[in-house]
N, C-alpha and C positions, 0 to 999 in steps of 0.2 A: 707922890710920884706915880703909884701904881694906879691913882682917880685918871690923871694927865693921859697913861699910857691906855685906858679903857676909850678914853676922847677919841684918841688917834685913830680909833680901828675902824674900819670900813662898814659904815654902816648900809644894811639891803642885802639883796641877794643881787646877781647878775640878770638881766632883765630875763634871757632868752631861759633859763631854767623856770623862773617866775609864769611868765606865757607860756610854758610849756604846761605846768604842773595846771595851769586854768584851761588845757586842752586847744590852745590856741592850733599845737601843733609841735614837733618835735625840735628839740632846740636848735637843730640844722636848718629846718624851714624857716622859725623863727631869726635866725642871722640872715638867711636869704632872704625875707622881709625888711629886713631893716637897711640891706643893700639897697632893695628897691623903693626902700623909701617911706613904705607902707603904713608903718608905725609910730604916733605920734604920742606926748602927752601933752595935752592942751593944743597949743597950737605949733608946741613944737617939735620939730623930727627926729627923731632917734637916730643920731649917726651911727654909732657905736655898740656891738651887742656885749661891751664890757659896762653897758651903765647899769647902776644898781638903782635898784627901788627897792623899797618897805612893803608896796601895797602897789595893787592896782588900779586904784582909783584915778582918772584924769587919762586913763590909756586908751586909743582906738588902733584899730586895722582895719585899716582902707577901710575907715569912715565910720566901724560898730566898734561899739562899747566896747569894753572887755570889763567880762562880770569876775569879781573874788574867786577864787578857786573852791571847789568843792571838794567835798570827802569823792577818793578815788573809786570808781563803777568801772564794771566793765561787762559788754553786750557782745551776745554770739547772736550773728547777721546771718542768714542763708541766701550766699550772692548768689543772683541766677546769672547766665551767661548773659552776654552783650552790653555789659555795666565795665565801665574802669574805675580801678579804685584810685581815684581821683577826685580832688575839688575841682579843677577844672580843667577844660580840655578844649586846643583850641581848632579843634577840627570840630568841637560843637558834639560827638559824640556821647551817647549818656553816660551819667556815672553813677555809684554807688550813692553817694551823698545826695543826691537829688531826689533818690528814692526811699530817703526815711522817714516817717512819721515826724508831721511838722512840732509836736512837744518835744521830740528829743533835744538835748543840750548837743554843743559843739562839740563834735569827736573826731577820735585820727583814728585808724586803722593800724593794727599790727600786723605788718610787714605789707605785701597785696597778694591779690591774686589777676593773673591778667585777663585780657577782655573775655578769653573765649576756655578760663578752667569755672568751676563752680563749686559752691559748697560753703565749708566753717571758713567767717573772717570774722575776729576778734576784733569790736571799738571798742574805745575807752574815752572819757575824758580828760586823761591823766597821761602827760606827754612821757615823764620820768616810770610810769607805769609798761607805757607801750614800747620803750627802749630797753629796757627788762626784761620784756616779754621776748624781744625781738633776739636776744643774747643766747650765740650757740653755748653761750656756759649755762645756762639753766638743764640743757642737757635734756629735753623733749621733744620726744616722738610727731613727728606728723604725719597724719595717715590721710591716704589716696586711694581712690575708689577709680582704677585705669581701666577704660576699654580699647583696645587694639585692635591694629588689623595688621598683617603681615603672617611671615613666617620666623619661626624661633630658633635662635639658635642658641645652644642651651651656656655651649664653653663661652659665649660673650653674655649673658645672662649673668654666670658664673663673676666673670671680670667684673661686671659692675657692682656684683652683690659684694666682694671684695676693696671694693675702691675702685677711682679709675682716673686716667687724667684725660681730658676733652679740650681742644685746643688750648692748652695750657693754665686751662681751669683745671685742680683740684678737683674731687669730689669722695667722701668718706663713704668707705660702704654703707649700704643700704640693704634691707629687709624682702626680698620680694615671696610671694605666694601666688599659687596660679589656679587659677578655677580649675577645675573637673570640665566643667561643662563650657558648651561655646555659642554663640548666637551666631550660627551662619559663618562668617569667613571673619567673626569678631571673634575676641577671648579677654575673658576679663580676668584682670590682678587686682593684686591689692601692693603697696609700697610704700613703705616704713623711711624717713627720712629723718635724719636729723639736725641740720641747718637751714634748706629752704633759702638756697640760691638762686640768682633769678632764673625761673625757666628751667631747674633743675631735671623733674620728671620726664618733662618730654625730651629735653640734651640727653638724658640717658637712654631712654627707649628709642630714641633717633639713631644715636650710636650701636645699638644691636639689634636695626634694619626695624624694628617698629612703628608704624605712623597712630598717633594718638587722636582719637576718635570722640573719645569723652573724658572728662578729668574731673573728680568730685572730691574734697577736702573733705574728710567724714570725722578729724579730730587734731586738733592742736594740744598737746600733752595730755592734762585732767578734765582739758573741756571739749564736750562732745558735739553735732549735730543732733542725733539724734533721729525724733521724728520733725524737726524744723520742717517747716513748707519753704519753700522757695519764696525769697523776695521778705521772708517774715524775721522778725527778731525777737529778744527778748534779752532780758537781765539774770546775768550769774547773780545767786543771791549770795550778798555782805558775806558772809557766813564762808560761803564756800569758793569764795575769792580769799578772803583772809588766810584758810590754810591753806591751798594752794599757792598762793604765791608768798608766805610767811617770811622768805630771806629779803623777798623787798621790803617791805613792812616792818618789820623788826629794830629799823635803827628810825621807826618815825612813832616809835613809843604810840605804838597801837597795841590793845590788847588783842590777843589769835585765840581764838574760842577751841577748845581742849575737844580732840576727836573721842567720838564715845565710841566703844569698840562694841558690839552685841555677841555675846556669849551663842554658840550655837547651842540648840535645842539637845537633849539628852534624848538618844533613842533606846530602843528596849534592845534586850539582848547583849552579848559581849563582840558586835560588829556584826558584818555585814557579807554576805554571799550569794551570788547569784543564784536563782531558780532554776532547776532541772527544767529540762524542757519535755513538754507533752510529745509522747509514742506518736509520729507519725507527724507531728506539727511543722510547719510550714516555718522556716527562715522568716526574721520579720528583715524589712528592708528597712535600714537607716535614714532618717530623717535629714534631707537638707540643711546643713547649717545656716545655712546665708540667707538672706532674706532676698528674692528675684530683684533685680533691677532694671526699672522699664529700659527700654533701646529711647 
């Protein structure tokens, strides 16, 4: 009886989780495909995005293969302005995708950036990856590199860093920091977000009379920019994808490589105190923290 009831059970996965995890694209897009028709196996069409498959084998979109899934990667892109992150667009406009290195495999983007911000955008080939990533439950920070122009005012400044509600959007407080220093009738911040709604930074600094000038993505939780060039990419290594995103990973019986912690150095002495200062010596002036960022 219990052979009988193993028969019964549904064998495959639902196709659009399948195509997703082969980076085809996220399992929303992948059901908007299959609306449109898009996806076939053999020669025949996928009505449905509750049909199950084994394997990918015999599967196209709009007319390419679709290869096996691979073990999950994931790439920090330094989008430059004037790209959408978009496969396609039918104003003809460029996009991100048209501008990768033609070895890369198929990738989607975690979450976008629009035409005219710039900075860290996260691919993957791994749909069920980029939907994880995207999850205000993972609870990471994304940081913004804002240059403004206007005038400030500080009690609405206040509001926003508190929460705030914007035509009946929602929004959790936010992190903000404000330069020292200003370029001319510009001022740059920096701001801390946590969700990453659409068009979030500038709806906020719109709403306390700021007009946003420049907008630069300088880190999506543990992964950074860095020194990326513009327009350049490169690969998080295995390694440091595994512990960083270890809750997705965890129930696909991957092993998560054990962080090594390094022992600080023992210094002489029983700690540490400042130096007297030299009879007559001159105040040192404090070092810029920040690194200038061209206009």
């Amino acid at each position: 009886m219990e052979d009988d009831e193993n028969d019964n059970r549904p064998q495959g996965e639902r196709i659009a989780k399948v195509l997703a995890r082969a980076g085809v694209g996220s399992r929303r897009a992948v059901e908007r495909m299959i609306e449109a028709r898009m996806i076939k196996i053999g020669d025949q069409v996928i009505e449905s995005p509750a049909t199950l498959i084994t394997s990918v084998e015999g599967i196209t979109v709009d007319g390419q293969k679709v290869d096996e899934p691979e073990p999950a990667k994931l790439w920090i892109y330094h989008k430059p302005t004037g790209r959408l992150t978009t496969y396609f667009d039918p104003e003809g406009r460029p996009t991100i995708f048209e501008a990768l290195p033609a070895n890369m495999p198929r990738v989607i983007s975690v979450g976008r950036l629009d035409l005219n911000t710039e900075g860290l955008l996260l691919l993957t080939n791994d749909g069920g990856l980029a939907r994880w990533l995207e999850l205000p439950s993972t609870g990471w920070v994304r940081t913004y590199r804002v240059r403004v122009n206007g005038r400030f005012h500080h009690k609405r400044l206040e509001e926003i860093s508190k929460g705030v509600t914007i035509e009946g959007v929602n929004y959790r407080k936010v992190e903000i920091e404000l330069d020292e220093r200003k370029e001319g009738v510009n001022q740059w911040l920096t701001i801390k977000i946590r969700e990453g709604k659409n068009r979030e930074v500038r709806k906020l600094l719109e709403y306390v009379g700021m007009t946003v000038t420049r907008l630069l993505r300088t880190s999506y939780g543990p992964f950074e920019l860095k020194n990326l060039q513009r327009g350049s990419i490169e690969e998080v290594a295995k390694s440091e994808l595994l512990i960083n995103c270890k809750e997705f990973f965890k129930d696909q019986n991957v092993k998560i490589p054990e962080i090594q912690v390094q022992e600080k150095p023992k210094t002489k002495g029983k700690g540490w105190a400042k130096s007297k200062p030299k009879k007559n010596a001159k105040p040192k002036r404090k070092k810029q923290q920040r690194k200038k960022i061209e206009k």
